[in-house]
C-alpha positions in Angstrom: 0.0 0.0 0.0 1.6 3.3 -1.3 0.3 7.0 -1.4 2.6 9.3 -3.3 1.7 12.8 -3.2 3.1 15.7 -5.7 2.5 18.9 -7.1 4.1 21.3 -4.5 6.3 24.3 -5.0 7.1 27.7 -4.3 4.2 29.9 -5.0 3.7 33.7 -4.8 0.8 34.9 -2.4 -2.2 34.7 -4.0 -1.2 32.2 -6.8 -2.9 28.8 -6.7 -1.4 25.5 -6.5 -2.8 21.5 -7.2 -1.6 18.5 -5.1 -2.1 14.9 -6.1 -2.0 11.6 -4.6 -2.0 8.6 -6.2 -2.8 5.3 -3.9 -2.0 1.9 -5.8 -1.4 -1.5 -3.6 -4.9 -2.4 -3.3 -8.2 -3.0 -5.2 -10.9 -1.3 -3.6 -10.8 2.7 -1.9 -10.7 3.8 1.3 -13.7 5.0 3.4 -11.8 8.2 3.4 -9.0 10.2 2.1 -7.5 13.5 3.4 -4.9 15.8 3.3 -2.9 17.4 6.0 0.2 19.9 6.5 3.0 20.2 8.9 4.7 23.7 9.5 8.3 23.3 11.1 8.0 23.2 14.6 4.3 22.8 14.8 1.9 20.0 15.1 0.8 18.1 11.5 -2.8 20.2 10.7 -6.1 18.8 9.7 -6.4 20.3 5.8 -9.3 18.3 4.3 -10.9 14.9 3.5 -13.3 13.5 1.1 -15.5 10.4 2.1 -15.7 8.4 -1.4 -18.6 5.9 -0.6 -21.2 9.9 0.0 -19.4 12.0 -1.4 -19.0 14.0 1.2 -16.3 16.7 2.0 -15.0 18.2 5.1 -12.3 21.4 5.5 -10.4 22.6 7.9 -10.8 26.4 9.8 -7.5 26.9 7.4 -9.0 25.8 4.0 -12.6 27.1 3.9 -13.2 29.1 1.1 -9.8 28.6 -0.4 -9.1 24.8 -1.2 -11.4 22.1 -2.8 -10.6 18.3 -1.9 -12.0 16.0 -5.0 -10.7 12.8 -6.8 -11.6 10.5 -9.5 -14.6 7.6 -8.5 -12.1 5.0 -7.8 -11.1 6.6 -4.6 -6.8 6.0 -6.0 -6.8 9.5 -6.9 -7.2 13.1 -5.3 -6.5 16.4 -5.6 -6.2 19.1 -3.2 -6.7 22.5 -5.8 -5.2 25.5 -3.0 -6.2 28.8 -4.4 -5.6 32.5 -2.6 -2.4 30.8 -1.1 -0.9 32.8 1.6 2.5 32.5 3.5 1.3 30.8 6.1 0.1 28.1 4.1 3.8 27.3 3.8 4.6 23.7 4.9 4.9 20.1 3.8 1.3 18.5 2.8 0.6 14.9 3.8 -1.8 12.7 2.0 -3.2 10.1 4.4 -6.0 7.1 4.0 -8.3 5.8 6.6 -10.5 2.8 6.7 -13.4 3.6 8.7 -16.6 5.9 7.4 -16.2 7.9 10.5 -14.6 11.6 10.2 -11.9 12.1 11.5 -9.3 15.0 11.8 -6.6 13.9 14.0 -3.4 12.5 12.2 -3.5 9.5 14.6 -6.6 8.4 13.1 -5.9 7.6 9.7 -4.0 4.5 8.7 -2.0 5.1 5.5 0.4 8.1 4.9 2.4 9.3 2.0 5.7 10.7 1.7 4.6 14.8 2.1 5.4 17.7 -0.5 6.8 21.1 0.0 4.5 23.8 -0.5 6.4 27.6 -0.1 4.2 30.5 -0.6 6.4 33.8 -0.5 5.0 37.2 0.0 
């Protein structure tokens, strides 16, 4: 089970940004997908999930209004589309997996975590 996520950079304030993850290692989704960040020296954030079986999408205090979670319907793909990015949005961006329907928003409640990317957003 692998989740590799991409599509950070370094960004001017304002611009927009795409993340990906791509899961491959098993044959059927998870109940639910989400992305978080880690700042240096602070605790890893709650960004936002997506529950593939309803459809349903959840965002952080940090994200509303500015990112959009989505994915294709096999559940081995999703985005993370960032737009208005500010400088505090700088950190490295996790893409994790969870196999219960249940929301959740604490890191140790999902099972599966990728490998991060850099996102740098200079003012």
């Amino acid at each position: 089970v692998q989740l590799q996520a991409s599509g950070g950079g370094l960004v001017q304030a304002g611009g927009s940004l795409r993340l990906s993850c791509a899961a491959s290692g098993r044959t059927f989704s998870w109940d639910i997908m989400g992305w978080f960040r880690q700042a240096p020296g602070r605790n890893r954030e709650f960004v936002a999930a997506v529950d593939w079986s309803g459809g349903r999408r959840y965002y952080g205090d940090s994200a509303k209004g500015r990112f959009i979670i989505n994915g294709n319907n096999a559940g081995n793909t999703m985005y993370l589309q960032m737009n208005n990015l500010k400088p505090e949005d700088t950190a490295m961006y996790y893409c994790a997996s969870r196999d219960n329907s249940n929301w959740a928003t604490a890191p140790h409640e999902y099972d599966y975590w990728g490998q991060g990317t850099q996102v740098t957003v200079s003012s």
